[in-house]
C-alpha positions in Angstrom: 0.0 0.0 0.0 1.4 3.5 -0.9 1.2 6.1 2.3 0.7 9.1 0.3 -1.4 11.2 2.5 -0.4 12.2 5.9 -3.8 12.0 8.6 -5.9 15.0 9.0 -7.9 17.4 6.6 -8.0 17.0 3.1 -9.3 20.0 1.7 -11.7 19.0 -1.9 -11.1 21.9 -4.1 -13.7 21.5 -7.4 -16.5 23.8 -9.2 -18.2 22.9 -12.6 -18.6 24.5 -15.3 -21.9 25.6 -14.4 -20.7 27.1 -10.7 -19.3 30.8 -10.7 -15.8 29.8 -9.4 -15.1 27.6 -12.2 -12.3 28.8 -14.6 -9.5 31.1 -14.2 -7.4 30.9 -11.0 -10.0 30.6 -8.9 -10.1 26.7 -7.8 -6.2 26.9 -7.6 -5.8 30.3 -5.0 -8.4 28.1 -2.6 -6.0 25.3 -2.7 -3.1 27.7 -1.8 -5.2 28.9 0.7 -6.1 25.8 2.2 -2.9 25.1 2.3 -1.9 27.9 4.4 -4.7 27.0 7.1 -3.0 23.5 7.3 -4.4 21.1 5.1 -1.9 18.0 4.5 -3.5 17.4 0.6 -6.1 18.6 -2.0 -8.7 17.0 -4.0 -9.0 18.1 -7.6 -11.0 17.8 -10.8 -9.5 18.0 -14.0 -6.1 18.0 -15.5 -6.0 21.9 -16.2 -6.6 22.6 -12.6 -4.4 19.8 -10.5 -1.7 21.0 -12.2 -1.9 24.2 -11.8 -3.0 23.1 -7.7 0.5 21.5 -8.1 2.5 24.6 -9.5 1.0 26.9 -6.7 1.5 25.0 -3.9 5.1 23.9 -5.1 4.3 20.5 -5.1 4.2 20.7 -1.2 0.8 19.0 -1.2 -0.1 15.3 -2.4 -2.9 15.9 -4.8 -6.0 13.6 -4.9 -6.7 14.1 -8.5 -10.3 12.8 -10.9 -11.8 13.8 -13.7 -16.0 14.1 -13.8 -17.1 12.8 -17.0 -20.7 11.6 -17.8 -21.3 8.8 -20.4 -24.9 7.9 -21.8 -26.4 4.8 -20.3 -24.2 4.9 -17.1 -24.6 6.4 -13.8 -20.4 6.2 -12.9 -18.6 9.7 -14.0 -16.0 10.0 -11.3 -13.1 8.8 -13.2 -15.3 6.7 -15.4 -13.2 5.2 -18.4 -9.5 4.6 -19.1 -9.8 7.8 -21.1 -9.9 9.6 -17.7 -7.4 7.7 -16.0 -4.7 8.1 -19.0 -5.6 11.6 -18.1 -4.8 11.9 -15.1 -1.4 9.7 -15.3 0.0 12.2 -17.1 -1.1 14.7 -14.8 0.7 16.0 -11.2 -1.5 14.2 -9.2 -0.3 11.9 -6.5 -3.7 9.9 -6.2 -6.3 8.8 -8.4 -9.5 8.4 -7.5 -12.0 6.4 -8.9 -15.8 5.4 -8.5 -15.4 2.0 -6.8 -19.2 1.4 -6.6 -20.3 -1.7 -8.0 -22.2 -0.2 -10.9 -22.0 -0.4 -14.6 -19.2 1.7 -15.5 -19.2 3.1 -19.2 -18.1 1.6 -22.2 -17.1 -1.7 -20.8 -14.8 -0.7 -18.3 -14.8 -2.4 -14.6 -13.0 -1.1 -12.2 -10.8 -4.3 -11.4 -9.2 -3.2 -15.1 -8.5 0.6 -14.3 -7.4 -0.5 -11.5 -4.9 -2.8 -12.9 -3.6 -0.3 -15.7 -3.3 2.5 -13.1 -0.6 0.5 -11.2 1.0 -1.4 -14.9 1.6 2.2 -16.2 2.6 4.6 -13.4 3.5 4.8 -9.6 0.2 6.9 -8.1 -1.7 5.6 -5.5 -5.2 4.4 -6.2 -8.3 5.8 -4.0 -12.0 3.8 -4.3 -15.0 6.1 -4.0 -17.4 3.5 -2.4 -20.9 3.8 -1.5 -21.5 0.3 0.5 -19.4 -2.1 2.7 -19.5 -4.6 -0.3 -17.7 -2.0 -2.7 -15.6 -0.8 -0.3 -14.9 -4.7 0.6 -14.3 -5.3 -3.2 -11.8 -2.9 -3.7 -9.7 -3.7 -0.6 -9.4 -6.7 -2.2 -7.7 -5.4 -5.3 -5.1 -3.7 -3.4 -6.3 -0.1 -3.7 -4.6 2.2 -1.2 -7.2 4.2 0.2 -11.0 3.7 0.3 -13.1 6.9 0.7 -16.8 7.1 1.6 -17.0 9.5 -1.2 -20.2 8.1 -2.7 -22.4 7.2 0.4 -26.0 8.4 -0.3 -25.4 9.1 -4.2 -26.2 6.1 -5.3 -30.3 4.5 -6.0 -28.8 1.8 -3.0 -27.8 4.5 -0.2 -29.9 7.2 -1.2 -31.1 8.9 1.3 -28.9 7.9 3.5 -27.6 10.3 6.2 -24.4 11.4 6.1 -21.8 11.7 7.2 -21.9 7.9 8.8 -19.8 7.8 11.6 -21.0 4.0 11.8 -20.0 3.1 7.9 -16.7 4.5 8.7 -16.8 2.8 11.9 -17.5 -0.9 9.8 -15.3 -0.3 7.5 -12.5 0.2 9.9 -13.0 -2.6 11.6 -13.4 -4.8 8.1 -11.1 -3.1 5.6 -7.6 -5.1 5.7 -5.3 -3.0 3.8 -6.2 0.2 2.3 -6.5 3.5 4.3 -10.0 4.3 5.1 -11.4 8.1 4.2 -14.3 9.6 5.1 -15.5 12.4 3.0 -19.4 13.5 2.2 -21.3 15.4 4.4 -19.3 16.4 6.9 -20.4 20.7 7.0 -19.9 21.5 10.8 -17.6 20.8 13.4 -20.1 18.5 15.1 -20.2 16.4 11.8 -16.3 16.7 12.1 -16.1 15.0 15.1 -18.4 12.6 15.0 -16.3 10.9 12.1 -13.5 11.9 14.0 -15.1 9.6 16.9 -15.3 6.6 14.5 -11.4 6.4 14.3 -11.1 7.8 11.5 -7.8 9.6 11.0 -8.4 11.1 7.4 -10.9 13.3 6.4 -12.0 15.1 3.3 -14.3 18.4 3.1 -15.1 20.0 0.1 -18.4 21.8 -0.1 -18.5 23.6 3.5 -15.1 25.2 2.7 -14.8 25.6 -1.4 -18.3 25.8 -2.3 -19.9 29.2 -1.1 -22.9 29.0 -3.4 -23.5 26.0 -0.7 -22.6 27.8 2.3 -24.7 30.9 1.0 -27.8 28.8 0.5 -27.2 27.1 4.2 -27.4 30.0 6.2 -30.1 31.5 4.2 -32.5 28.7 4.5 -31.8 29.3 8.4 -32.6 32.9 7.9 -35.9 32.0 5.8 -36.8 29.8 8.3 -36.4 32.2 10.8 -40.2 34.0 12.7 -39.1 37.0 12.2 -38.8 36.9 8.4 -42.1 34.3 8.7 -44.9 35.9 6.8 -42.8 38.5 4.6 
C-alpha cells in the first residue's frame, strides 16, 4: 500500500462548469489557501486545474486528482473510463481516485481493469470512492490504497442515506484489511467533524463547507428563511 497522504484534513477543491468559481485561477488560489490554514493534501478535478493546484503549492501537497465525466447509459462519471485515467497519469497528481461502486461503469470498463492499468503504467496511488461495505470490501481486495466514503447516499442503494456515517466508517474500519479508510461526504460542521473523527477515523476530506460558497450561502439563508421574524414576509 502507498502512504501518500499524511492523517488529518483534506481539503476538496472543485467547481463545474456551471458554478461561478469555475475557470481562471479561482479553484487553484483556494488550494493555496487551504494550504496555508493546514491542510496535509487537496482534492481536484480536472487536468488543467491539478496542475496548476500543483504549481502553486510547489508541489508541497499530495494531490487527490479525478476527472467528472458523464457517459450515456451509465450512472459512474467520477473517473469513469481509461480515457480519464490516461488523463490523469500524465497529470501532477499523486492519487487517483476512482468510482469503486459496483455499478455499470461506461463503455465496458470495470473497475478491477483501471485499477490494474493504473498501477501497470505509473507509480500513483489508487483511491475507491465507495458507497456500501460490499464496494468498499471489493476494492480492498484489489489492493487499492485508500478507500473513501465518497459516494455514500449518491447512489439509488444508499440514497437517502444520512451522512456523514460515523457508523460506515466505523465498519469499514473494523473490516477493511489493507487500504486506508477516508471519510468524506457530508461532513459541513464541526459536530459532523467529530463525529467521524469519533469513529477512528484519521483522514478526512471536506469540500463543499469550505470551497463551495454557493452552498454555504444557500445554508445560512435557509436558516434565515426559516427564521419568525422573516415568517410571513
Amino acid at each position: 500500500m502507498k502512504n501518500v497522504i499524511p492523517k488529518g484534513l483534506v481539503v476538496s477543491c472543485q467547481a463545474l462548469k456551471d458554478e461561478p468559481l469555475y475557470g481562471g485561477n479561482t479553484i487553484p488560489k483556494m488550494a493555496l489557501a487551504a494550504k496555508q490554514g493546514g491542510a496535509v493534501g487537496i482534492r481536484a478535478n480536472t487536468v488543467r486545474d491539478i496542475n496548476a493546484i500543483y504549481r502553486i503549492t510547489g508541489g508541497e501537497l499530495p494531490i487527490i486528482g479525478l476527472i467528472k465525466r458523464e457517459y450515456p447509459g451509465s450512472p459512474v462519471y467520477i473517473t469513469p473510463t481509461r480515457k480519464e485515467v490516461k488523463a490523469l497519469i500524465a497529470s501532477s497528481c499523486h492519487v487517483i481516485a476512482l468510482d469503486a461502486t459496483l455499478r455499470p461503469r461506461p463503455k465496458g470498463a470495470t473497475f478491477e481493469e483501471l485499477v490494474a492499468y493504473i498501477r501497470d503504467n505509473s507509480d500513483k496511488a489508487v483511491m475507491a470512492d465507495c458507497a456500501t461495505d460490499e464496494d468498499a470490501l471489493a476494492a480492498d481486495a484489489l489492493g487499492v490504497d485508500y478507500i473513501s466514503t465518497t459516494m455514500r447516499s449518491y447512489t439509488a442503494d444508499t440514497a437517502g442515506f444520512t451522512i456523514p456515517d460515523p457508523g460506515f466508517c466505523a465498519r469499514l474500519l473494523r473490516n477493511v484489511k489493507n487500504a486506508t479508510v477516508v471519510a468524506e461526504g457530508g461532513i459541513n460542521s464541526f459536530a459532523a467533524l467529530r463525529s467521524v473523527l469519533d469513529s477512528g477515523v484519521e483522514h478526512v476530506i471536506i469540500g463543499a463547507a469550505i470551497t463551495r460558497p454557493q452552498v454555504i450561502t444557500r445554508e445560512f439563508v435557509n436558516v434565515l428563511e426559516g427564521h419568525p421574524n422573516f415568517a410571513g414576509e
